[in-house]
ZALUMLO-739788 format. One record per residue (C-alpha): x, y, z; residue number from 0. Coordinates in nm, 3 decimals, decimal comma. Layout:
{{X; Y; Z}; NUM}
...
! end
This chain:
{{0,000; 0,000; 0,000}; 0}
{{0,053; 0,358; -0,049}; 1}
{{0,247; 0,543; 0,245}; 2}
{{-0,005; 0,814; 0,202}; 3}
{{-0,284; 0,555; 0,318}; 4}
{{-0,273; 0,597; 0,722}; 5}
{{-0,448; 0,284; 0,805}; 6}
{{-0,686; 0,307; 1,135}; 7}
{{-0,752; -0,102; 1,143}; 8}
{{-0,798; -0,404; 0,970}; 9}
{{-1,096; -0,638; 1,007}; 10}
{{-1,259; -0,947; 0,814}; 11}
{{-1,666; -0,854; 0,751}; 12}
{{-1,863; -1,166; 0,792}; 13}
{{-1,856; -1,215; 0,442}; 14}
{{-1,485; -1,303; 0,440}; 15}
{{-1,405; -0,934; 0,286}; 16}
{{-1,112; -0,774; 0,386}; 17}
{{-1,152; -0,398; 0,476}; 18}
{{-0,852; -0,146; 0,497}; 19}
{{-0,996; 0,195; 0,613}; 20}
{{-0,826; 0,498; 0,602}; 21}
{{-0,818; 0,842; 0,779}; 22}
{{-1,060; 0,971; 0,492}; 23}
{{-1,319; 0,660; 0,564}; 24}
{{-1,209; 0,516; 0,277}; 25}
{{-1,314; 0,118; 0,265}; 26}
{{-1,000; -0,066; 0,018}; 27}
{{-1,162; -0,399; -0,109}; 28}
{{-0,816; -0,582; -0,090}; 29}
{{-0,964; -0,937; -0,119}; 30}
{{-1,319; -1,105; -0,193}; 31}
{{-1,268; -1,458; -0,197}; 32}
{{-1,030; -1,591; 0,059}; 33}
{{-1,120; -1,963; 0,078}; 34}
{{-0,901; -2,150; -0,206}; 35}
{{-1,071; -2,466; -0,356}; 36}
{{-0,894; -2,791; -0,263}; 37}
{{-0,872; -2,843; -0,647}; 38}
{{-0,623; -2,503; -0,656}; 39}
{{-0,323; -2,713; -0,772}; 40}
{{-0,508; -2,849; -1,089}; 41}
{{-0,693; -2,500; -1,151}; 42}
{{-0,341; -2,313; -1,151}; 43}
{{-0,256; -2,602; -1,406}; 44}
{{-0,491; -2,549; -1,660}; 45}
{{-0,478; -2,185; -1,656}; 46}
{{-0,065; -2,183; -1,730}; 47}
{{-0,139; -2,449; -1,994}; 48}
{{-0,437; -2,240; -2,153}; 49}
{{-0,251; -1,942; -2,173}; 50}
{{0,097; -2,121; -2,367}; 51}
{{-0,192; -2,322; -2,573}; 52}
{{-0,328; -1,950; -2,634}; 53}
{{0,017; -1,840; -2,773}; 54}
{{0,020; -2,142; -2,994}; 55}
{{-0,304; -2,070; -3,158}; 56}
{{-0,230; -1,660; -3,202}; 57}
{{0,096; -1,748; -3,388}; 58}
{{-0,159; -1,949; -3,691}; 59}
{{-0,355; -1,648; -3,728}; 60}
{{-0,306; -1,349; -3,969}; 61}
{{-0,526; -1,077; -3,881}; 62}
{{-0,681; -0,826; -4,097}; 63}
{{-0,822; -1,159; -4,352}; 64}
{{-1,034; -1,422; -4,418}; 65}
{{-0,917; -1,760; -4,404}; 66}
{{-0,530; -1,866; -4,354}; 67}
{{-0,380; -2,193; -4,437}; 68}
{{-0,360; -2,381; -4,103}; 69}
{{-0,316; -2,778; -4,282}; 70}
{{-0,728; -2,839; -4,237}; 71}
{{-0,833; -3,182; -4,203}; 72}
{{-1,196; -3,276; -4,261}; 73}
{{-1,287; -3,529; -4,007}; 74}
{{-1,677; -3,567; -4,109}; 75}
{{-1,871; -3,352; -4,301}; 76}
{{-1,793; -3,006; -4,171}; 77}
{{-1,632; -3,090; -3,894}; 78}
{{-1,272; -2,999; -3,899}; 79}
{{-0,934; -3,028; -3,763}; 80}
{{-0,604; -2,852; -3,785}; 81}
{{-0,249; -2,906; -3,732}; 82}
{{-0,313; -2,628; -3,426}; 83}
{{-0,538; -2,862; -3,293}; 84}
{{-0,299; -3,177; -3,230}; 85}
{{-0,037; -2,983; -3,152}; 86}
{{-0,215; -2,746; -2,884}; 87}
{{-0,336; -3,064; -2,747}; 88}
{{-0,013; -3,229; -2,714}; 89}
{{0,153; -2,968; -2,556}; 90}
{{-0,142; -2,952; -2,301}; 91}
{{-0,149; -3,337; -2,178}; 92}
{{0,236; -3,266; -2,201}; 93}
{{0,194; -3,027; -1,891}; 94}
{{-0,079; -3,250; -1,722}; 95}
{{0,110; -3,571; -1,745}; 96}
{{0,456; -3,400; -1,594}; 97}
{{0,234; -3,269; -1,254}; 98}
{{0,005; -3,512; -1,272}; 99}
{{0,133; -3,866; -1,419}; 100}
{{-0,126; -4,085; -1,283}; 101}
{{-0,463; -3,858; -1,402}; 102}
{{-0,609; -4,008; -1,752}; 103}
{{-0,614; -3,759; -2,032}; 104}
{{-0,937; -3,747; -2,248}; 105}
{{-0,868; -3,513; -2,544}; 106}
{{-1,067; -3,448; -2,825}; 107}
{{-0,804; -3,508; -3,131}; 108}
{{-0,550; -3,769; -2,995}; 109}
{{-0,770; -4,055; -2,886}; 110}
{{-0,517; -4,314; -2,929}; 111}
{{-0,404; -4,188; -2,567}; 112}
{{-0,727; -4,175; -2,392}; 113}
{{-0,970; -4,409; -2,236}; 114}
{{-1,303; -4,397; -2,482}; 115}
{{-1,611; -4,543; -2,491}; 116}
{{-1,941; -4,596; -2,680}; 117}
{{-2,199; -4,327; -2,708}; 118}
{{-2,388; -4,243; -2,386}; 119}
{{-2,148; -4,480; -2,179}; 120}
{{-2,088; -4,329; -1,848}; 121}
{{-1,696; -4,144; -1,802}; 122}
{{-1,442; -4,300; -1,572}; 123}
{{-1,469; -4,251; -1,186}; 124}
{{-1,079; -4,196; -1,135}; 125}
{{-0,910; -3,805; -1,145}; 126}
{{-0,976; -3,745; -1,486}; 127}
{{-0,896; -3,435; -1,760}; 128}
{{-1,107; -3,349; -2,028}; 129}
{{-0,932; -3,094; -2,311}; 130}
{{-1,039; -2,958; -2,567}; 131}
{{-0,754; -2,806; -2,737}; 132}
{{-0,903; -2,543; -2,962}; 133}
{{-1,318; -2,525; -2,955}; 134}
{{-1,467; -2,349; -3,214}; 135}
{{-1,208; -2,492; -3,489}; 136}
{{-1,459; -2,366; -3,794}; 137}
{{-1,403; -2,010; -3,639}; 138}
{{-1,052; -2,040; -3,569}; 139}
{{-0,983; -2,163; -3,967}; 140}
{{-1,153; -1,878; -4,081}; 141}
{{-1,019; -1,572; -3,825}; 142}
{{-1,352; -1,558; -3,652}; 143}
{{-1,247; -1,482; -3,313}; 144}
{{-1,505; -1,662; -3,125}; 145}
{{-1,212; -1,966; -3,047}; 146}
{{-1,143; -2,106; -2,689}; 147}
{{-0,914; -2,364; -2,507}; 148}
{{-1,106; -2,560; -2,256}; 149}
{{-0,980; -2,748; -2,009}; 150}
{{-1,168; -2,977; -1,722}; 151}
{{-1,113; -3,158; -1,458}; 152}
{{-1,306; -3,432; -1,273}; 153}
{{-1,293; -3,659; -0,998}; 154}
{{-1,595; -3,928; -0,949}; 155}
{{-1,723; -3,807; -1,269}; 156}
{{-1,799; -3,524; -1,186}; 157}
{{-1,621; -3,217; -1,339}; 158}
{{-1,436; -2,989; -1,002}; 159}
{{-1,245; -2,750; -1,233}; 160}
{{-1,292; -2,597; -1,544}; 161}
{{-1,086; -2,327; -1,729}; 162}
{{-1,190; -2,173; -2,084}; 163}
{{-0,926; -1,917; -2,235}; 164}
{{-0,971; -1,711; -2,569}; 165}
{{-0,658; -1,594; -2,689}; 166}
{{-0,795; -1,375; -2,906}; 167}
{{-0,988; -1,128; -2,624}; 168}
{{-0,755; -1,270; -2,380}; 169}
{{-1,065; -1,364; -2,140}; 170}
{{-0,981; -1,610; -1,904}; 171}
{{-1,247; -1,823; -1,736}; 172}
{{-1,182; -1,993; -1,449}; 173}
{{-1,357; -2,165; -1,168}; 174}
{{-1,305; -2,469; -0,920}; 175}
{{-1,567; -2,643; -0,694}; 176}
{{-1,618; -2,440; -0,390}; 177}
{{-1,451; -2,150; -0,464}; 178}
{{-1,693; -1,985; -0,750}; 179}
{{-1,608; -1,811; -1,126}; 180}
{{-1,416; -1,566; -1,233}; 181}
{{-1,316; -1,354; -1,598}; 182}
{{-0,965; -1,220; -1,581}; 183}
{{-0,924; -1,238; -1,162}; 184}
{{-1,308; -1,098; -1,139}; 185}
{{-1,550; -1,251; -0,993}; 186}
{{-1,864; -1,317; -1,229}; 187}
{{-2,254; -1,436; -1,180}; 188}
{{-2,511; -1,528; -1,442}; 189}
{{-2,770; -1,303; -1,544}; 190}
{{-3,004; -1,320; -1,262}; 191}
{{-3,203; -1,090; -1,474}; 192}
{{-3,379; -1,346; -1,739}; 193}
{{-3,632; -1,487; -1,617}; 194}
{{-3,847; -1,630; -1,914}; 195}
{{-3,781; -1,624; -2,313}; 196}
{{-3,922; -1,266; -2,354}; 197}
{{-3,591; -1,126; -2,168}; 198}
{{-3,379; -1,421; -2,272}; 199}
{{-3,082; -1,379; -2,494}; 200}
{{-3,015; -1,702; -2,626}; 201}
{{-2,727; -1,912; -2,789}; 202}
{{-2,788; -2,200; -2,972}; 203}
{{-2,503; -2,376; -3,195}; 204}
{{-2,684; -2,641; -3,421}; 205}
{{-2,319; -2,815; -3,495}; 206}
{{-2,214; -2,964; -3,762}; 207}
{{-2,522; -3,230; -3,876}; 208}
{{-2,655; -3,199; -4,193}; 209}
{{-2,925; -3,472; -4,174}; 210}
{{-3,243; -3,383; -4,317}; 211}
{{-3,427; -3,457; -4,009}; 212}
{{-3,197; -3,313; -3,755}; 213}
{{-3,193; -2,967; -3,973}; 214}
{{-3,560; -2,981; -3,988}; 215}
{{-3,587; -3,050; -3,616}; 216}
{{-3,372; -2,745; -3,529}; 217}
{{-3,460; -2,522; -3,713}; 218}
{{-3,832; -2,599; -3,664}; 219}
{{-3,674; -2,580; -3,246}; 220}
{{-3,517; -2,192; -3,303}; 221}
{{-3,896; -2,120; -3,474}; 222}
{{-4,099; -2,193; -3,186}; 223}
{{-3,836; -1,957; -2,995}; 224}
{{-3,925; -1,666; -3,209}; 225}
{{-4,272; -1,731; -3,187}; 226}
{{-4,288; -1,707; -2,825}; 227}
{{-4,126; -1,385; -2,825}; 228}
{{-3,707; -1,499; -2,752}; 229}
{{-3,555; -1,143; -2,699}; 230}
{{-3,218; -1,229; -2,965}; 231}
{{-3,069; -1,539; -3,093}; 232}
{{-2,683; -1,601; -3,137}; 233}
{{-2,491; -1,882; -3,253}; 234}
{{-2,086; -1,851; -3,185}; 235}
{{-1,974; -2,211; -3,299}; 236}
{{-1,777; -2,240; -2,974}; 237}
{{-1,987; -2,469; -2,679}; 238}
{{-1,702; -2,390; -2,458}; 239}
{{-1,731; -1,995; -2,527}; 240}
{{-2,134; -2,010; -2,498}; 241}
{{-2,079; -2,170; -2,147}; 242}
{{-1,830; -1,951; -2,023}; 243}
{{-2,041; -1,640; -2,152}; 244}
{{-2,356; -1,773; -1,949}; 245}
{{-2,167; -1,830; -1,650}; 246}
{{-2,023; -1,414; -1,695}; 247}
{{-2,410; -1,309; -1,759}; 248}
{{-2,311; -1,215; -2,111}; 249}
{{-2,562; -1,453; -2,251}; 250}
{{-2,901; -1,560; -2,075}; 251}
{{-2,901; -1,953; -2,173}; 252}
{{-2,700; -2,108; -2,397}; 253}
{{-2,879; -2,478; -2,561}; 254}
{{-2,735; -2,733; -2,774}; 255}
{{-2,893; -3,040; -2,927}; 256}
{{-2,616; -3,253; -2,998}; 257}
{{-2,294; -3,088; -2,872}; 258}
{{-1,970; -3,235; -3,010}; 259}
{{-1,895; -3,456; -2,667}; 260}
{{-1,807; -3,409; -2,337}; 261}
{{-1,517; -3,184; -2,392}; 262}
{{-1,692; -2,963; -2,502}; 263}
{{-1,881; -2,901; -2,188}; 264}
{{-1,691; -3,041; -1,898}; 265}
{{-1,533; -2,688; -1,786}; 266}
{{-1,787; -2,488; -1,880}; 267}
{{-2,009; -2,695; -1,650}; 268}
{{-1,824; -2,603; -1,362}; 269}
{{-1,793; -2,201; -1,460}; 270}
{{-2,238; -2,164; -1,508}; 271}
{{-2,248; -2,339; -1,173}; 272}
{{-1,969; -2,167; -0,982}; 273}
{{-2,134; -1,863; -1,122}; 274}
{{-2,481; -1,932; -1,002}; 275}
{{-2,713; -2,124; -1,305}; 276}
{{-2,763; -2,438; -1,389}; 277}
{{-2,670; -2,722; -1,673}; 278}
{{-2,924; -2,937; -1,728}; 279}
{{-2,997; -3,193; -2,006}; 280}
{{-3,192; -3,075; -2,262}; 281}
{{-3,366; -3,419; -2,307}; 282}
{{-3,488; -3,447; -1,957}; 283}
{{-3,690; -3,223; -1,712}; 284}
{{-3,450; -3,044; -1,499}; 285}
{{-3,226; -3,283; -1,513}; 286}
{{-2,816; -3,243; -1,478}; 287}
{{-2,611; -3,307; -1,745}; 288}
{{-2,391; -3,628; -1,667}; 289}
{{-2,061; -3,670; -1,840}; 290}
{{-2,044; -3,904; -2,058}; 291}
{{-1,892; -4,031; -2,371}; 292}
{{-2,024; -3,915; -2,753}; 293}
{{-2,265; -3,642; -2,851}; 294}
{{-2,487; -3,475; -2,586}; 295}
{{-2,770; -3,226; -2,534}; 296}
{{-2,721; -2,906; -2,300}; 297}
{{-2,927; -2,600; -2,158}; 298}
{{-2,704; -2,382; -1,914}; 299}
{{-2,848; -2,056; -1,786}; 300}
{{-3,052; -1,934; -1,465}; 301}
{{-3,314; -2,238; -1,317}; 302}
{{-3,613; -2,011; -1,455}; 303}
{{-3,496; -1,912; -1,815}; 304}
{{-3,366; -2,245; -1,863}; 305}
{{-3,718; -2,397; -1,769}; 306}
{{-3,889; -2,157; -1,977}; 307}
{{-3,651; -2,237; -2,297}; 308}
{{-3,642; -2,580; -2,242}; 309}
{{-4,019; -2,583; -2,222}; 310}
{{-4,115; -2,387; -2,519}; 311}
{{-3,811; -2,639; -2,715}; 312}
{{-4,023; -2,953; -2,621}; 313}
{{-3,842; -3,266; -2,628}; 314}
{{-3,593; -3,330; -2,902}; 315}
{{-3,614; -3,641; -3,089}; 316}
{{-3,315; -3,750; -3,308}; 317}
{{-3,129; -3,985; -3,116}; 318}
{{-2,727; -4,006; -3,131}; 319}
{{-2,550; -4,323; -3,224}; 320}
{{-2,236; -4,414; -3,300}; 321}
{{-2,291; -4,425; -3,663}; 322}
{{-2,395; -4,055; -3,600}; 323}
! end
């Protein structure tokens, strides 16, 4: 501090605040969370590792233009892969398997490593990460800057840490069990505001399907939204980024039908509750979302939007196998 700043006292407020006063009754907010999560080891970990996967990813891109050549691979249809990908990701379970060498590793692009399983079979019980090296690679091939790295972290299935970087705002999300979100060191909420689909902004990425009866299904889905009077639609291509923007309040609800798998979701799970809201599976009535293997259905917002959205949605019907 200052040697200007005179201090009277020091005392904790009941809330765990620290409060530094000063001759001119000044209160100095020095610290708002004081209780570190037991997970803190394995939260510091992913943030270090999103932020040297972040430089990774910034060194493909040429701003200014439309697409750059980053070596795309289709994997199916229009889903895509890049030589940033596999090489963010093997830098990442690099770092995790130096601190932690007796964790499994599920990553999106280098399943030869990682435990796997069938769709809809249940994850591992064991410490377990979950990475997603770059989310949102569609944006990130063509300079759209709506990219993230998300990395998770579970124990008993159940996702305890979750960090979600974009290099290309330089947000970083973080949050561990216990110890609740934060953007950049600050700590963030939902929007307690939305309360039904009239004040709801809403994400929705449809992914990368181009069955005739999944198309028909959402896009006959975002209709009954606008009917019922949805306040704004938005679609970023990143499930990682939607998550992380409902657990900052920048989005109301964020829904997917058939998000890419549990990657995808596993941090951002832990940021929307940390920061108040729910994450519920869209195919069941208030219902959490379960990690498990293959494609998956989310809604992640406040309890009441949520409801309402999920509601108006009805019950989706294509079904996920493994030959989809």
């Amino acid at each position: 501090l200052s040697k200007r700043l005179s201090l009277l006292w020091l005392h904790c407020s009941t809330n765990n605040t620290i409060h530094l006063e000063t001759k001119q009754g000044k209160d100095l907010i020095a610290s708002s969370n004081m209780t570190k999560s037991p997970y803190q080891p394995q939260l510091e970990l992913a943030k270090d590792a999103a932020l040297k996967a972040g430089e990774i990813i910034r060194s493909y891109c040429s701003h200014g233009t439309g697409r750059s050549s980053k070596n795309v691979t289709v994997k199916s249809g229009v889903d895509l892969v890049t030589e940033a990908d596999t090489r963010v990701e093997k830098m990442i379970t690099g770092l995790i398997k130096d601190a932690f060498p007796n964790d499994l590793i599920i990553g999106e692009e280098d399943q030869a490593d990682s435990p796997n399983g069938g769709q809809g079979d249940p994850f591992p019980t064991e410490s377990c990460w979950c990475v997603d090296p770059i989310d949102g690679t569609t944006n990130f091939v063509h300079n759209y800057p709506f990219v993230a790295v998300s990395i998770g972290y579970m124990v008993g299935g159940i996702p305890r840490v979750g960090v979600i970087y974009n290099p290309f705002t330089d947000s970083m999300y973080e949050a561990a069990e216990g110890g609740g979100a934060f953007l950049n060191g600050k700590q963030i909420t939902i929007d307690n505001d939305a309360s039904s689909i009239t004040d709801c902004l809403l994400v929705n990425n449809i992914g990368h399907y181009r069955y005739e009866d999944f198309v028909e299904e959402s896009a006959e889905r975002v209709k009954k939204w606008l009917k019922a009077g949805l306040r704004g639609y938005r679609a970023s291509g990143s499930a990682a980024q939607n998550l992380a923007h409902v657990a900052s309040g920048q989005v109301s609800c964020y829904y997917e039908h058939g998000y890419g798998g549990p990657w995808d979701v596993c941090a951002g799970m832990v940021l929307v509750k940390e920061a108040g809201g729910v994450v519920w599976d869209a195919r069941g009535s208030e219902t959490d979302l379960e990690m498990k293997f293959g494609k998956g259905s989310v809604c992640a917002g406040g309890r009441a939007v949520v409801t309402d959205v999920l509601k108006v949605a009805g019950q989706p019907t294509f079904e996920f196998s493994g030959g989809k």
